[in-house]
N, C-alpha and C positions, 0 to 999 in steps of 0.2 A: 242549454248552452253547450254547443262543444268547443274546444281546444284547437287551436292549428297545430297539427306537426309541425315542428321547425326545421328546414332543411339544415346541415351542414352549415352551411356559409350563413344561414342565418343566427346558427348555436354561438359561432366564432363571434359575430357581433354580437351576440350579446351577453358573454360573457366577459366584456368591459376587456377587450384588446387581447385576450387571452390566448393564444392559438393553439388549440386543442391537440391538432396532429403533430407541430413543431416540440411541446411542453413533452409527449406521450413518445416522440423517438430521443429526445434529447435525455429526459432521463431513464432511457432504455440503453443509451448508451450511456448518462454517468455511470449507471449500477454497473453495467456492462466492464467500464474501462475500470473504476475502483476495484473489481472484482479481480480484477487482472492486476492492477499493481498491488493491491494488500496478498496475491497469490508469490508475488514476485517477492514483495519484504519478506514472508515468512521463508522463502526457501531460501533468498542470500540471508536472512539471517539464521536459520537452521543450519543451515552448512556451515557459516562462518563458528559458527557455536560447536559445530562436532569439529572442527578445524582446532578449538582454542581448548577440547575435551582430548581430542586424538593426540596432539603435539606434546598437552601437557600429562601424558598419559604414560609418552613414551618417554619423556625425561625424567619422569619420577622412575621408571622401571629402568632404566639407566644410570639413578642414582641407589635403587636396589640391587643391581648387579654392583655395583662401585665404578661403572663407569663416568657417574657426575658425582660433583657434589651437591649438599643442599641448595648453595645461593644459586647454582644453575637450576634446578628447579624451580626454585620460588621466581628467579626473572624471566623464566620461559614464560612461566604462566602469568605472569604480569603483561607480559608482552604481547603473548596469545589474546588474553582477556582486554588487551587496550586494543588490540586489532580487531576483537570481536562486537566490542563498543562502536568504535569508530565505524566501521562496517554495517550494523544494523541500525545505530544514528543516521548514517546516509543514507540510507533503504526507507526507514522512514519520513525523512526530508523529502525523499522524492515522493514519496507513495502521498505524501499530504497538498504537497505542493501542485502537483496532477490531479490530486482529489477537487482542490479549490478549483483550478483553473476548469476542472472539466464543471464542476456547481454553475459556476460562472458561465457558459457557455448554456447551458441548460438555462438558466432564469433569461439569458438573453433570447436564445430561441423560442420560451414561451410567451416571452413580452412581443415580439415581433408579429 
């Protein structure tokens, strides 16, 4: 008994509606685009983070010279650190929010 090869178009049918080449670029592109916004969260949030390091670096070394006082220090860096918050909260929001939507986009191209 031999086997038939299956062509192509015959694999797609029978793999119950599944389309092989749509499934195999769509999550070449999720990984592709995810890759790309989790590169983008880390770097706005890295920076925002040396931003709420640097700022509140030079206010403490300003209240070692005596040009601040303490409560200017400690609000800087509260304020640094809520901007740092807020900042990498949104970077993630989006990096998830494009993750799903591009998922989404992928199951749809492989069901088609």
């Amino acid at each position: 008994i031999t086997m038939k090869e299956l062509t192509f178009n015959e694999m797609e049918s029978v793999s119950g509606g599944f389309n092989l080449v749509s499934a195999a670029t769509g999550f070449a592109s999720f990984v592709a685009n995810s890759a790309a916004g989790f590169t983008s969260f880390a770097l706005t949030s890295g920076l925002a983070f040396a931003s709420f390091v640097g700022d509140s670096a030079i206010e403490f070394g300003k209240f070692l010279l005596g040009q601040a006082n303490w409560e200017s220090v400690v609000s800087t860096g509260q304020e640094n650190w809520a901007n740092f918050v807020s900042t990498a909260g949104n970077s993630w929001n989006t990096f998830v929010n494009n993750a799903a939507t591009d998922w989404n986009s992928f199951l749809e191209q492989a069901a088609s």
